[in-house]
Structures are given as structure tokens and as C-alpha cells.
N, C-alpha and C positions, 0 to 999 in steps of 0.2 A: 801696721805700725810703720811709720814713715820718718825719713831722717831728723826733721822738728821735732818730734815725739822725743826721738831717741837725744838729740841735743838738752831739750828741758830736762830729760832725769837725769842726763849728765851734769847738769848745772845743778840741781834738788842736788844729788851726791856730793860735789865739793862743799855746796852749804851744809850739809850735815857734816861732811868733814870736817871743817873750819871748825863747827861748834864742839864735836866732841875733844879738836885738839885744844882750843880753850878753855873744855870744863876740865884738863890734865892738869892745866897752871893751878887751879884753886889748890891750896891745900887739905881744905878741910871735905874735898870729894874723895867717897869711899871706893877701896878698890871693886865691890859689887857693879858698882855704876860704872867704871872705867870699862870692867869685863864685857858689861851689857851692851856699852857704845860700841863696841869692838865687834862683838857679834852682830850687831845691826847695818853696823859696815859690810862684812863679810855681806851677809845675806844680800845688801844691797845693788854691790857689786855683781855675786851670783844672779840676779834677779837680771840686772840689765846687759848681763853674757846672753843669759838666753832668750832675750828681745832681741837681741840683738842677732842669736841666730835664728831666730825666727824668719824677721824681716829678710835675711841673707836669702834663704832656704823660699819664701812667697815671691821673692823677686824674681830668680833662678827658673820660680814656677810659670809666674805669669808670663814669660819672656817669649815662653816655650809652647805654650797652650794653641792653639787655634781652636775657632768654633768653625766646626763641622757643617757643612751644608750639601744638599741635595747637589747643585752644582760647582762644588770644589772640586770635584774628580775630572770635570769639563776639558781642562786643557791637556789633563794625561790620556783622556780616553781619545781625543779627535784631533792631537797635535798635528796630524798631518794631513786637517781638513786644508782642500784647496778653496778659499775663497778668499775674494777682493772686494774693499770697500770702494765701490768706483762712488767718485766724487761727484755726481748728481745726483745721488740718493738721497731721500730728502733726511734730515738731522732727527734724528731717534729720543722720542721721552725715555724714561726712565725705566717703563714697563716695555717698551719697545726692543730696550737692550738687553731688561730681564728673560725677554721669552725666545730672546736671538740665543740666549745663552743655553735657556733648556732646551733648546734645538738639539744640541749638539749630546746632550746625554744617554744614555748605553738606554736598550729595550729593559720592560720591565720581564718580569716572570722567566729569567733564567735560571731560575732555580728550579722551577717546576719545567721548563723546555731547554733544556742544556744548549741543544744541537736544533739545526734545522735539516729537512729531510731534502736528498741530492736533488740538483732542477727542480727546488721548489718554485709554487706561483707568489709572488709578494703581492699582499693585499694592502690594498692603499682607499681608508674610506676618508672623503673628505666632506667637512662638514662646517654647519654656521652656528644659529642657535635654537634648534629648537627639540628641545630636551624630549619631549613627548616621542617625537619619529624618530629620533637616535635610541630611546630604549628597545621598540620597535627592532631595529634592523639587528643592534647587539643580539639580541635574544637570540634574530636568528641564525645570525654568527654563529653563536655558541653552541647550536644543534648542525651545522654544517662535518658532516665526514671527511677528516683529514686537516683542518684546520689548525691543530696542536699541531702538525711538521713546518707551519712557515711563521709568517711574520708580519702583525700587522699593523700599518701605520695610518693613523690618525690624524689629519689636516686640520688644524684651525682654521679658520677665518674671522679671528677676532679671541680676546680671552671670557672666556663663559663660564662660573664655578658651577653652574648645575650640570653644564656638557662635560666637565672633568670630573666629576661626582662617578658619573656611568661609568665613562671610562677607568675612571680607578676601579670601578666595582671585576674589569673582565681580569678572570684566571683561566681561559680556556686555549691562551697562545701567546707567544712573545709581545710583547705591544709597546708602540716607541708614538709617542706624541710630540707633533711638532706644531710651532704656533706661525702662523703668517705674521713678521715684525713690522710691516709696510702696511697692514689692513690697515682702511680707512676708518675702522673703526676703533682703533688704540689711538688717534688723534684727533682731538677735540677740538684743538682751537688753530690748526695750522693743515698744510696739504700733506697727505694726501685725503686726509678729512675734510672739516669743514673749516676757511676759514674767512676772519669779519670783513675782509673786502674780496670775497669769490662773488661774481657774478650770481644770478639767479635765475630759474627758467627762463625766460625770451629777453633777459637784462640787456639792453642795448649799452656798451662797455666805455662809448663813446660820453653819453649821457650821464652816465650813473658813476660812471668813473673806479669802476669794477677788474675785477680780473677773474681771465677765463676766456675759454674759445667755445664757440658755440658749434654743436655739432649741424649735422646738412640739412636739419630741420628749426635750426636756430635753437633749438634749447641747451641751456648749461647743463653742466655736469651733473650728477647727483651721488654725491660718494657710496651711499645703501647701494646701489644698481653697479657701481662701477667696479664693486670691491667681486662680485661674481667673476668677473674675466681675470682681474689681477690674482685675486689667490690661485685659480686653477694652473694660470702663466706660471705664478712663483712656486705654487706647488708642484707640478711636471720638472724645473729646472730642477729645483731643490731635491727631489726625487731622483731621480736620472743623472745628475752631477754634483749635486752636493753634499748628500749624508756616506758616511761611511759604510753603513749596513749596503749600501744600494749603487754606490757608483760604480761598482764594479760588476754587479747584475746584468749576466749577459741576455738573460731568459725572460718571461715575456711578466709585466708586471698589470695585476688587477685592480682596476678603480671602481667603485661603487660609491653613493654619495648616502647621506642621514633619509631620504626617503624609499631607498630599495630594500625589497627583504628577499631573502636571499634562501633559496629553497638547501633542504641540505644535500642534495647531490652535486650543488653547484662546482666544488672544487674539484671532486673526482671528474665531470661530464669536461671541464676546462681541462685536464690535464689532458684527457681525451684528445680535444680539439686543436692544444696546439701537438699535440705529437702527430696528426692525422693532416695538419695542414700543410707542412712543404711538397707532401705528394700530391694531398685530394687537392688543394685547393694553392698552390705555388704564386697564384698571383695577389691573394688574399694577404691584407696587409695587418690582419687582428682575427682573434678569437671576441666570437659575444656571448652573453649569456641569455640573452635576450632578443627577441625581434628591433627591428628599429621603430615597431611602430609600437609605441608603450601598450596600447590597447588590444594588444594582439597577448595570448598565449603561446604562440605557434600551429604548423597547421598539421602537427599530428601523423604528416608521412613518414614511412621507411627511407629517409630521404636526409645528408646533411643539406645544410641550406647556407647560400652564396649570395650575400646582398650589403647594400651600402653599410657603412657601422653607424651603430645605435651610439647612445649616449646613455642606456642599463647596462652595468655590467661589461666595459669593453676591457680589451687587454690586449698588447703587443708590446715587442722590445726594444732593446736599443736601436737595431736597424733603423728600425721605423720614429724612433723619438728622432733619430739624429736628421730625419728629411724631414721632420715638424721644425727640429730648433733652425735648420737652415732657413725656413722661413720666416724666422721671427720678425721681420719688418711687415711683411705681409699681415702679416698674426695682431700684429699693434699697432700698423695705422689703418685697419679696417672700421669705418661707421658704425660695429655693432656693440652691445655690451656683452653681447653670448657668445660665450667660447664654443659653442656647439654650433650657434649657427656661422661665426668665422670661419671653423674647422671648414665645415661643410660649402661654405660659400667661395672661399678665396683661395685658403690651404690646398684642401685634397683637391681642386683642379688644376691647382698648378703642378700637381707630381706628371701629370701626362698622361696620363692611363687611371680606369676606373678603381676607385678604391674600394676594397671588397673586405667584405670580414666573413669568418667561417664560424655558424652556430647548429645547434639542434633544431630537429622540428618541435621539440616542445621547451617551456622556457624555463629559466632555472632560477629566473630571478622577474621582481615586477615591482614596477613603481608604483604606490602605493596615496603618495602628496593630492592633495586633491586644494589647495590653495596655491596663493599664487608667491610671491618673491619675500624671501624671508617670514614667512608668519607661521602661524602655531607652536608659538614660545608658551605659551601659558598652559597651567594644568588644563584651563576648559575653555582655551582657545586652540586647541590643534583640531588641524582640518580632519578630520576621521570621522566613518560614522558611528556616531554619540559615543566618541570619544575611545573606538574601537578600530581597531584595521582584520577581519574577518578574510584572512586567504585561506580557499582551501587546500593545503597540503596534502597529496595522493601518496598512494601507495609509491608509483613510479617516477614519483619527483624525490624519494629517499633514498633510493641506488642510482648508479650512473646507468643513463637509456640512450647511450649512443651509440649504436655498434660499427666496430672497423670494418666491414665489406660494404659499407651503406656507399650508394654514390652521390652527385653534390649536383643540386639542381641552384642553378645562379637564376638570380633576377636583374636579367641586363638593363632594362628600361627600368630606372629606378627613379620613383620621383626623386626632386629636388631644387636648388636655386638656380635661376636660368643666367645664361651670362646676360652682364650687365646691371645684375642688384647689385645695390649701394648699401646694402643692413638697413637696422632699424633704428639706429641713432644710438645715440647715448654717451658716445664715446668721441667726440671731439673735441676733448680738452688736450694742447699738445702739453700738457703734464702726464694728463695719462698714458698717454704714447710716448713717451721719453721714459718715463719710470719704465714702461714693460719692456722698450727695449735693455735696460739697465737689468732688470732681472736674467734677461738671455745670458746677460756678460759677468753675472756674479763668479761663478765659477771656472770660468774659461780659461 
């Protein structure tokens, strides 16, 4: 009921007023009829009181109401997130500030894991889209010993409802999702995506009247390829200094991506490792769960093992993030599109000394992808065979097989990139090198 409403019966009432005070004049109206007007007054009047408190009492209501949403608790749970919008970031769609938003929201399943257990390992799996190898690697999450004491967080690269399907499906540990707001792939029609006057592989910019820098092999950007280095950049900052759960994590934090699976001793054999490395292994600057060389098992001696870091299953702390972020110019103006072959190419030889990571002889974890850059999104397109990933899980990969008297055989000559590679392109657009520097600075 709304004040018009209530006006028109206001006005309907005087009109009946009027009339019944001019049927008084007739004489020859009986007193029955006088009685009857009378009463129909009263009632009338009664009738538009309690319209009237109606309306009073709906307005009162609605005033007061809000609708409730997933991220209305955003700004009480993270008020004292530190972050800065630095002014070269490129201008955010709609869903770009939506999922900036559910960044910031509390882990799920505190109800079923109140607490997390002292120096826990924080698991960090980051992922794209390809729904097939992320059920994969959950499952073996789920059978992992010790997993229910930490806390594990989930990387987008990009928003995928079948890959937050899974992930809503885990009850077996705290779980916080977070979406990369800068993927090139939340932008359709502008950068960091795709947009209508971006140059094009070997586009000569001069000609075509394009834009874009071509990398040291002349080709343009390709946002699919580029968006690899950028979420893992944005993901590391955003982990390490921007979420609440983790910036103040002094202990050593676990990455694993949507193609590892992940044996279940893996988190006990880590805690192993890093409690075992400021003595065994003091110059080692990460725990692995893996060889570096994917193809490898391990080689099955009474032996830990001392050698470059992998890119299965790595983990270290803040110490060690805070001599990566120092590099961050290094890190994003390199030619490559691999954060893994950056790391290894430019990064870890400028620290000065060999970078070594401390793992088991047998492996805890193994990559499983068997195609190449983003594919096996579809039911009966993942790379597996026929449609299967077949590890065998042993006796001795379901308790922890590390023992503390073991000693630590290093692999000094280690292959790797020799000075004076330049990467393998991909990466010379100075948009994308501006943007990743601009992620180092989000939080600072």
C-alpha cells in the first residue's frame, strides 16, 4: 500500500461522507438508514487506520532488510587487508571485481576443522581448467595423512564452474578459493586479454597499425600462453602478502598444480623434510616432494637427496619468497613465458650460490599431464590413458619413509640453463611486463 493508495480512500471517505450528511437533510429518511450510514463510516474509517498501519509498519520493514550474500561479510572479515590499487592496473569488468571480492572471504569447512594444527604446511594448489585432472589430484588430497590439520588454497586462473563444482565437492580440510582478477582470460575484448587492435604473431606494428611489442623472436603476445606466468606471479604475491590466512605464515608453504597426484604420505614425509633441513641440508633453500626430473621416482637409497628444485610439489618460506620478490624485475622482464624456466634461468642464479632443495629417495608426488598447455577440459579430451591416470600406490608411499639419521647425498653438477639464454619468447609485450611488475607492488 503506498501513499496514492492511501490518498484515493481518503478522498472515497469524504465522498461518502458528504453523501451520508446530505441523506440527514431529507426528511423523509428513516432513522434505520441514518444508523446504517453511521456504521459504514465508522467501519470505513477503522478500515483505513489499519492501512494505514500497515503501510507504516512495511516501510519500517523494508528500510531495515538487507539481502544477504556470500560476500557481505567481505569487509568485516579482511578490514585490515593490506592492499593498493596502483594505477597501471588495467580497469576491471564486472566479474573481475566480483571474484577480487570472493578473494577476500573466510575458508570454507570451519566447522568440521575449527583449528589448524601448530607449524602446519599450507597447501596451495593452483589451477586452470581442466576439470578431468583436478578430480584426479582432489581424490588424492583426500587420502593424504594429516591433511585435515592445515589449510588448503585453491588458485584460479580464470572462473570455470565445472573446476568450482570439485572444489565445492572437498570436506576433508579447511579450503579457501581464490580467483586471479587480472587473468587474461576474464577479458574479452581489452588487455590483459584479447584486444581488436593487439597486434598478431609476426604483425609488423608499423604496417598494420597494431599494438603490442613483439618478443626476441618477433612474435606477439598470446594471452592463453601468457596468462601461465602471470597467475603464478599474482598467485605467490597474493599468497605471501596478501590474504589474511597466510601473510603472516612464517613456515614453509606447499604448491602443487591440477596435474600432480599426490601420494598420501606426502605431508607427513614434508613435515619430515623441512624439520630435517636447517641441519641436513642448511644451504638448501626448499623441501620437494619430488625429483626434478618428472620421470623419475626416486632412486630408492637410504639416502636424503640434495638437488636443484623441481617444479612437483616444491615448498619453502618466507625467507626464501622474500629473495624471489626482490627479484621481481628480473622475474618480468625475462623472454620466457615459464615461470619455471625464469625461476631457474635468471632468479635462482642471481641469489649467488647454488639453489638446492632437500627431498626423499622415493617420490611422494608425480606428474601425471601427459598433453601440452592448457588442454584436457573435456570429458573425453583429457590427456590420460583412455581416460585413466593408473599410479601405483605401494605399501611405502602410505606412511612416511624418511628416516632422521639418513644422510644427504647433493647432486653438485646439476643440469641446467647455461649463462647467456635469452628464454623462449613469449613474453615481450611491455604490458606484460608492467602488469607483473604492478603485482609485486599490490601489497607492499
Amino acid at each position: 500500500m503506498n501513499l496514492e493508495s492511501l490518498w484515493c480512500l481518503a478522498s472515497c471517505h469524504c465522498m461518502v461522507s458528504s453523501t451520508i450528511m446530505a441523506a440527514t437533510k431529507k426528511p423523509r429518511l428513516r432513522l434505520r438508514d441514518v444508523a446504517l450510514c453511521r456504521l459504514l463510516s465508522v467501519v470505513f474509517v477503522t478500515l483505513c487506520g489499519v492501512l494505514l498501519l500497515i503501510f507504516l509498519l512495511s516501510s519500517n520493514s523494508t528500510s531495515t532488510t538487507i539481502v544477504t550474500h556470500d560476500t557481505d561479510s567481505v569487509d568485516a572479515y579482511h578490514h585490515d587487508l593490506k592492499f593498493e590499487k596502483w594505477h597501471d592496473l588495467p580497469q576491471q569488468s564486472d566479474l573481475s571485481l566480483r571474484l577480487e571480492k570472493m578473494n577476500r572471504l573466510p575458508p570454507r569447512n570451519l566447522d568440521l576443522y575449527p583449528t589448524l594444527a601448530k607449524d602446519h604446511i599450507i597447501v596451495v594448489l593452483y589451477v586452470h581448467n581442466r576439470p578431468q585432472y583436478l578430480k584426479v589430484v582432489v581424490e588424492s588430497l583426500s587420502h593424504v595423512v594429516g591433511i585435515g590439520e592445515t589449510l588448503l588454497i585453491v588458485s584460479h586462473d580464470g572462473y570455470f564452474e565445472d573446476m568450482n563444482k570439485i572444489i565445492d565437492g572437498i570436506r576433508f580440510c579447511q579450503v579457501k578459493q581464490i580467483y586471479a582478477p587480472y587473468s587474461p582470460h576474464l577479458f574479452s575484448d581489452s588487455f590483459p586479454g584479447v584486444s581488436a587492435d593487439d597486434c598478431k604473431d609476426k604483425d609488423d606494428p608499423t604496417e598494420k597499425h597494431c599494438k603490442g611489442n613483439p618478443d626476441q623472436y618477433g612474435n606477439h603476445r598470446s594471452p592463453k600462453i601468457v596468462s601461465l606466468k602471470h597467475h603464478w606471479w599474482w598467485m605467490m604475491n597474493t599468497v605471501w602478502d596478501g590474504l589474511r590466512e597466510t601473510r603472516d605464515h612464517s613456515g614453509h608453504v606447499l604448491f602443487i598444480e591440477e596435474d600432480h597426484f599426490i601420494f598420501p604420505n606426502a605431508y607427513r614425509n614434508l613435515q619430515v623434510l623441512t624439520s630435517l633441513k636447517p641441519k641436513k641440508c642448511p644451504d638448501c633453500y626448499a623441501a620437494n616432494l619430488a625429483p626434478s626430473d618428472v620421470n623419475s621416482r626416486g632412486e630408492g637409497w637410504a639416502t636424503l637427496i640434495a638437488e636443484r628444485m623441481g617444479n612437483v610439489g616444491y615448498s619453502f618460506n618466507r625467507t626464501v619468497w622474500k629473495k624471489i620478490h626482490n627479484k621481481a624485475r628480473e622475474f618480468c622482464f625475462f623472454d620466457d613465458y615459464n615461470w619455471d624456466i625464469t625461476m631457474w634461468a635468471t632468479v635462482y642464479p642471481s641469489f649467488g650460490s647454488p639453489v638446492y632443495s632437500l627431498r626423499g629417495p622415493r617420490t611422494s608426488a608425480v606428474h601425471f599431464g601427459r598433453c601440452g598447455l592448457h588442454q584436457g577440459q573435456g570429458e573425453n579430451k583429457a590427456c590420460m590413458d583412455n581416460g585413466m591416470v593408473n599410479i601405483n600406490v605401494e605399501q611405502p608411499d602410505t606412511v612416511s619413509n624418511i628416516e632422521l639419521g639418513w644422510n644427504v647425498h647433493t647432486y653438485e653438477n646439476q643440469p641446467g640453463y647455461k649463462a647467456g639464454f635469452k628464454g623462449w619468447g613469449g613474453w615481450g609485450d611491455h604490458r606484460d611486463r608492467h602488469l607483473c611488475l604492478s603485482f609485486a607492488n599490490m601489497y607492499q
